[in-house]
N, C-alpha and C positions, 0 to 999 in steps of 0.2 A: 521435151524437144520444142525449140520456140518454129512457129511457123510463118512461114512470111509469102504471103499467098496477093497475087497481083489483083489491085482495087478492078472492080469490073463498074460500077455505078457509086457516086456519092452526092447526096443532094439532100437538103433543110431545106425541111415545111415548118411544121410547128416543133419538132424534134428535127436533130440529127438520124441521117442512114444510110448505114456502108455495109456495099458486097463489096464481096470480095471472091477469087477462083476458091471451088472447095470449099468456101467454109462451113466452119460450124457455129450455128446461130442460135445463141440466146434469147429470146425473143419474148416480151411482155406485152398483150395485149388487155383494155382494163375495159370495162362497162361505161358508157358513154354520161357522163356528170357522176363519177365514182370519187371522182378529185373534188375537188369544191375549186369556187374560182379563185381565191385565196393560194392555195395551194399552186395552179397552173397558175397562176404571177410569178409565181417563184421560181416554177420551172422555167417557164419562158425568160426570167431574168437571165437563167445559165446560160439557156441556149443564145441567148441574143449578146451576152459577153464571150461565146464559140463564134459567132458569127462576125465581131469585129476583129479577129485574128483568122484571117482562110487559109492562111497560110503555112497554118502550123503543123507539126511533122507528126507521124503516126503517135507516139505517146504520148501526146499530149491531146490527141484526140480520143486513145481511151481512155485520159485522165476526166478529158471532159464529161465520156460515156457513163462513166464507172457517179462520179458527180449525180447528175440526170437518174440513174437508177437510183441511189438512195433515196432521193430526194422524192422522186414517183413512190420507191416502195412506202416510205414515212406516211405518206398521207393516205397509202392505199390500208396500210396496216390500222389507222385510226379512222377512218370516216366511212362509217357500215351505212350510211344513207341508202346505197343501191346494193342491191344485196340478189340479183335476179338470178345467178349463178348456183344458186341452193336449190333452187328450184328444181326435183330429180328431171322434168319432161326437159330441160333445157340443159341442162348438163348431160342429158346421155344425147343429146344430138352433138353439142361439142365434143363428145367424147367418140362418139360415132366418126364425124367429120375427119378426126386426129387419125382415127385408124384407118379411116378409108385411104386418105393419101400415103398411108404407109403401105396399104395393100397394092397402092395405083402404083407405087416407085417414083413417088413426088417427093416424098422424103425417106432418112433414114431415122426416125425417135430414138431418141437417146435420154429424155427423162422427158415428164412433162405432168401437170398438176392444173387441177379447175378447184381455184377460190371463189370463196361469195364474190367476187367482187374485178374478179381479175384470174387470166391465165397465164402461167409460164410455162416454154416448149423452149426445147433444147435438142436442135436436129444437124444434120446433114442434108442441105439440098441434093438430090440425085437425079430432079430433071427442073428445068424452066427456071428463072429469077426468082429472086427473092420477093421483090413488089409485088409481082401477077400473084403468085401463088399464095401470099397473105392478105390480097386485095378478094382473091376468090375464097379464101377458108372463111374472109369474115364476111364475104357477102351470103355465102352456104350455110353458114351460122346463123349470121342477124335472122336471114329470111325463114330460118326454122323457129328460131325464140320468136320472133314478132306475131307467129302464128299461137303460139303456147300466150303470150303476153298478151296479145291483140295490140300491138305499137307497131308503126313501120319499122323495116328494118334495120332503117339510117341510125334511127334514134337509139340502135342496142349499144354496138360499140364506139368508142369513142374511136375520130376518123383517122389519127395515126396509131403506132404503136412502135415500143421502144425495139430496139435491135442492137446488137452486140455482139461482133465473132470474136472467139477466143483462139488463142495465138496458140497458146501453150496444153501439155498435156495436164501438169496440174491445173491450169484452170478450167480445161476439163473436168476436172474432178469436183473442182471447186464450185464449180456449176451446178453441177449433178447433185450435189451433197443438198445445196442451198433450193431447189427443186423439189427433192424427194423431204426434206426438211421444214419447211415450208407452211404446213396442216401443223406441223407440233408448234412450230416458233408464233402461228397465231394463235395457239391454247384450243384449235378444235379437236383434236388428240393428242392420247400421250404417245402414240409412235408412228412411222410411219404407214405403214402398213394399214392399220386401220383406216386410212380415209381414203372410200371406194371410188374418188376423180381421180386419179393417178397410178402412172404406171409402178408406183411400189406396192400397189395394191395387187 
Protein backbone atom coordinates (compact mmCIF):
# COMPACT_ATOMS: atom_id res chain seq x y z
CA UNK A 1 0.00 0.00 0.00
CA UNK A 2 1.57 3.24 -1.27
CA UNK A 3 1.30 5.95 1.36
CA UNK A 4 1.08 9.45 0.78
CA UNK A 5 1.45 11.26 4.04
CA UNK A 6 1.34 15.33 4.15
CA UNK A 7 5.28 17.10 4.12
CA UNK A 8 5.29 18.58 7.71
CA UNK A 9 9.26 20.14 7.33
CA UNK A 10 11.75 20.07 4.25
CA UNK A 11 15.11 21.74 4.42
CA UNK A 12 19.08 21.23 2.99
CA UNK A 13 22.13 21.65 4.96
CA UNK A 14 24.69 19.60 3.73
CA UNK A 15 22.06 16.71 2.93
CA UNK A 16 18.57 16.64 2.10
CA UNK A 17 15.55 16.24 4.95
CA UNK A 18 11.86 15.39 4.87
CA UNK A 19 9.24 14.76 7.44
CA UNK A 20 6.67 14.06 6.74
CA UNK A 21 2.73 13.08 9.02
CA UNK A 22 3.40 9.45 10.21
CA UNK A 23 6.25 8.59 8.93
CA UNK A 24 8.41 5.95 8.88
CA UNK A 25 12.16 6.85 8.90
CA UNK A 26 15.12 5.28 7.64
CA UNK A 27 17.66 7.04 9.08
CA UNK A 28 21.62 6.70 8.67
CA UNK A 29 23.70 8.26 11.20
CA UNK A 30 27.79 7.85 10.60
CA UNK A 31 31.01 8.76 12.87
CA UNK A 32 32.12 12.04 12.36
CA UNK A 33 35.35 12.06 9.36
CA UNK A 34 34.06 8.03 8.69
CA UNK A 35 33.76 9.55 4.90
CA UNK A 36 36.96 10.95 3.84
CA UNK A 37 36.69 14.21 1.96
CA UNK A 38 36.89 12.82 -1.27
CA UNK A 39 34.08 10.80 -0.72
CA UNK A 40 31.64 14.12 0.74
CA UNK A 41 32.74 15.97 -2.64
CA UNK A 42 30.88 13.56 -4.20
CA UNK A 43 28.02 13.60 -2.04
CA UNK A 44 27.84 17.18 -1.86
CA UNK A 45 28.01 17.20 -5.83
CA UNK A 46 24.39 15.20 -5.75
CA UNK A 47 23.10 17.18 -3.24
CA UNK A 48 24.05 20.45 -4.83
CA UNK A 49 22.65 19.06 -8.47
CA UNK A 50 18.94 18.38 -5.91
CA UNK A 51 19.41 21.82 -4.97
CA UNK A 52 19.32 23.39 -8.55
CA UNK A 53 15.88 21.79 -9.29
CA UNK A 54 13.61 22.83 -5.84
CA UNK A 55 11.07 22.34 -7.55
CA UNK A 56 10.85 18.97 -8.34
CA UNK A 57 7.98 16.50 -7.35
CA UNK A 58 7.99 13.73 -4.79
CA UNK A 59 9.83 10.98 -6.92
CA UNK A 60 12.19 12.57 -7.89
CA UNK A 61 13.09 13.57 -4.56
CA UNK A 62 13.46 10.04 -3.55
CA UNK A 63 15.24 9.41 -6.59
CA UNK A 64 17.56 11.85 -5.40
CA UNK A 65 17.46 10.24 -1.67
CA UNK A 66 17.82 6.67 -2.80
CA UNK A 67 21.23 8.40 -5.06
CA UNK A 68 22.71 10.00 -1.60
CA UNK A 69 22.27 6.53 0.20
CA UNK A 70 24.36 4.61 -1.94
CA UNK A 71 26.68 6.65 -2.49
CA UNK A 72 27.10 7.49 1.72
CA UNK A 73 26.86 3.61 2.06
CA UNK A 74 29.79 2.97 -0.75
CA UNK A 75 32.24 4.81 1.18
CA UNK A 76 30.99 3.88 4.54
CA UNK A 77 31.45 0.21 3.48
CA UNK A 78 35.22 0.82 2.29
CA UNK A 79 36.95 3.31 4.66
CA UNK A 80 37.44 1.63 8.22
CA UNK A 81 39.56 4.65 9.22
CA UNK A 82 37.12 5.45 12.20
CA UNK A 83 35.96 2.56 13.56
CA UNK A 84 34.76 3.85 17.32
CA UNK A 85 31.59 2.00 17.18
CA UNK A 86 33.26 -1.55 18.11
CA UNK A 87 34.20 -0.28 20.89
CA UNK A 88 31.66 -2.53 23.43
CA UNK A 89 31.57 0.72 26.22
CA UNK A 90 30.14 2.90 23.31
CA UNK A 91 28.01 0.70 21.58
CA UNK A 92 26.00 -0.25 24.58
CA UNK A 93 25.34 3.23 25.39
CA UNK A 94 23.94 3.67 21.63
CA UNK A 95 22.27 0.83 22.18
CA UNK A 96 21.02 1.79 25.46
CA UNK A 97 19.93 5.32 24.03
CA UNK A 98 17.83 3.27 20.96
CA UNK A 99 15.90 1.55 23.86
CA UNK A 100 15.42 4.06 26.08
CA UNK A 101 13.30 6.29 23.57
CA UNK A 102 11.44 3.15 22.68
CA UNK A 103 10.60 2.64 26.38
CA UNK A 104 9.90 6.73 26.58
CA UNK A 105 7.23 6.43 23.39
CA UNK A 106 9.55 8.61 21.23
CA UNK A 107 9.65 6.09 18.90
CA UNK A 108 8.27 2.88 17.52
CA UNK A 109 11.92 0.35 16.45
CA UNK A 110 11.10 -1.42 13.76
CA UNK A 111 14.86 -2.70 13.01
CA UNK A 112 17.95 -1.11 13.77
CA UNK A 113 21.83 -1.99 13.64
CA UNK A 114 25.38 -0.29 15.35
CA UNK A 115 28.37 -0.68 12.49
CA UNK A 116 31.90 0.15 13.29
CA UNK A 117 31.49 3.06 11.67
CA UNK A 118 27.73 4.02 11.31
CA UNK A 119 24.14 3.26 12.52
CA UNK A 120 21.00 2.52 10.80
CA UNK A 121 17.38 2.91 12.61
CA UNK A 122 14.28 2.28 11.02
CA UNK A 123 11.28 3.59 13.27
CA UNK A 124 8.07 5.27 13.59
CA UNK A 125 7.97 8.59 15.18
CA UNK A 126 5.21 8.52 18.03
CA UNK A 127 5.97 11.86 19.84
CA UNK A 128 7.95 15.21 18.90
CA UNK A 129 9.98 15.88 15.12
CA UNK A 130 12.12 14.28 13.55
CA UNK A 131 15.10 17.10 14.03
CA UNK A 132 14.64 17.58 17.88
CA UNK A 133 14.47 13.98 18.59
CA UNK A 134 17.72 12.98 16.34
CA UNK A 135 19.57 16.23 17.38
CA UNK A 136 18.83 14.85 21.15
CA UNK A 137 19.73 10.83 20.57
CA UNK A 138 23.14 12.29 19.06
CA UNK A 139 23.83 14.63 21.58
CA UNK A 140 22.89 11.67 24.40
CA UNK A 141 25.11 9.61 22.45
CA UNK A 142 28.18 11.85 21.54
CA UNK A 143 28.25 12.96 25.30
CA UNK A 144 28.42 9.20 26.49
CA UNK A 145 31.20 8.06 23.69
CA UNK A 146 33.39 11.33 24.31
CA UNK A 147 33.43 10.29 28.05
CA UNK A 148 34.68 6.43 26.90
CA UNK A 149 36.88 8.19 23.97
CA UNK A 150 37.97 11.34 25.94
CA UNK A 151 36.91 13.66 22.64
CA UNK A 152 34.17 16.31 22.83
CA UNK A 153 31.05 15.33 21.88
CA UNK A 154 30.86 17.50 18.66
CA UNK A 155 33.67 15.56 17.29
CA UNK A 156 31.72 11.84 17.52
CA UNK A 157 29.11 12.17 14.99
CA UNK A 158 29.23 13.67 11.91
CA UNK A 159 26.79 16.98 12.22
CA UNK A 160 23.89 15.73 9.79
CA UNK A 161 22.59 12.55 9.03
CA UNK A 162 20.70 10.80 6.14
CA UNK A 163 16.74 10.33 6.38
CA UNK A 164 14.43 8.68 4.27
CA UNK A 165 10.59 7.87 4.77
CA UNK A 166 9.19 4.90 2.93
CA UNK A 167 6.07 5.26 1.20
CA UNK A 168 5.39 1.74 0.69
CA UNK A 169 4.73 -1.50 2.63
CA UNK A 170 7.27 -3.35 0.63
CA UNK A 171 9.78 -0.96 1.04
CA UNK A 172 9.15 -1.44 4.45
CA UNK A 173 10.39 -4.73 4.13
CA UNK A 174 12.95 -3.74 1.92
CA UNK A 175 14.23 -1.76 4.64
CA UNK A 176 14.13 -4.14 7.28
CA UNK A 177 15.79 -6.83 5.35
CA UNK A 178 18.85 -4.30 4.21
CA UNK A 179 19.12 -3.47 8.37
CA UNK A 180 19.01 -6.78 9.88
CA UNK A 181 21.29 -7.63 6.71
CA UNK A 182 23.78 -5.36 7.02
CA UNK A 183 26.64 -7.26 9.61
CA UNK A 184 26.64 -10.25 6.90
CA UNK A 185 26.74 -7.97 3.68
CA UNK A 186 30.05 -6.27 5.45
CA UNK A 187 31.59 -9.97 6.14
CA UNK A 188 31.38 -9.30 10.13
CA UNK A 189 29.06 -12.49 10.27
CA UNK A 190 27.73 -15.15 8.50
CA UNK A 191 23.96 -14.36 9.78
CA UNK A 192 22.15 -12.19 11.14
CA UNK A 193 21.58 -12.95 14.38
CA UNK A 194 24.94 -13.26 15.38
CA UNK A 195 25.84 -9.59 15.69
CA UNK A 196 24.93 -8.59 19.41
CA UNK A 197 24.29 -4.42 18.03
CA UNK A 198 21.14 -5.15 16.62
CA UNK A 199 17.83 -5.84 17.05
CA UNK A 200 18.05 -9.36 15.16
CA UNK A 201 19.98 -10.21 17.76
Amino acid sequence: MVRKPKTTNFWVGRLPHWEVEDGRYFVTIHLAGAIPQVGQQRIRAIVDSYQRHPNVNSSERLRHSRRIFREMEAWLDRTPQRTDLKIPNVADAVKEAIAHRSNSGIWEMHEWVIMPNHIHLFFELTSGNLKSVLEGFKQRTGRAAGKVLDVPEQRFWQREWFDHWSCTDEEDARIMRYVRENPVKAGLCEHPSEWQYSSAQ
